[in-house]
N, C-alpha and C positions, 0 to 999 in steps of 0.2 A: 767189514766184509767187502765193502765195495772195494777197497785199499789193496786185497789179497787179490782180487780178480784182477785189476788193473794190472796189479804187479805180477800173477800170473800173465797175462795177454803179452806183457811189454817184453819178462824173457824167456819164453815157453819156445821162438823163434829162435833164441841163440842156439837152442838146440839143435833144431830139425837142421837137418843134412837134404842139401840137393840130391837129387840122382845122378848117377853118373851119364858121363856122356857117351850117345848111341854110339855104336859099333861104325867104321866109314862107311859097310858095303851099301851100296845102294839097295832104295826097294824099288819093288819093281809097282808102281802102284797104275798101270797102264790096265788093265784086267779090271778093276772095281770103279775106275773113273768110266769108262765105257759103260760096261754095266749100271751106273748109276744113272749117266745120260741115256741109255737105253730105254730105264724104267719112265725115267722124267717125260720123256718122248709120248711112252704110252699113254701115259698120265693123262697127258697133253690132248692127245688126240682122241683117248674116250670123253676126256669135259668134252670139248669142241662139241663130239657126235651126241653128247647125252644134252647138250644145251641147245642143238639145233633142232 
């Protein structure tokens, strides 16, 4: 049993297929990086006030 798993794990791989690769256009990821540090910001500043 152990012999079948091995030998599954070692070419279960030859199988699988990459994904293709993305499209060139760009993303625009300027909108959720801001918003992120926006949240992070508040985060920020409620500890500060909740710990002072």
């Amino acid at each position: 049993m152990k012999t079948f798993i091995l030998f599954l794990i070692l070419t279960i791989p030859v199988f699988v297929f990459a994904q293709p690769r993305p499209p060139s256009v760009p993303v625009p990821l300027d909108g959720g990086i801001v918003l992120l540090l926006a949240a992070g910001a508040a985060y920020g500043i409620k500890r500060q006030r909740d710990n002072a």
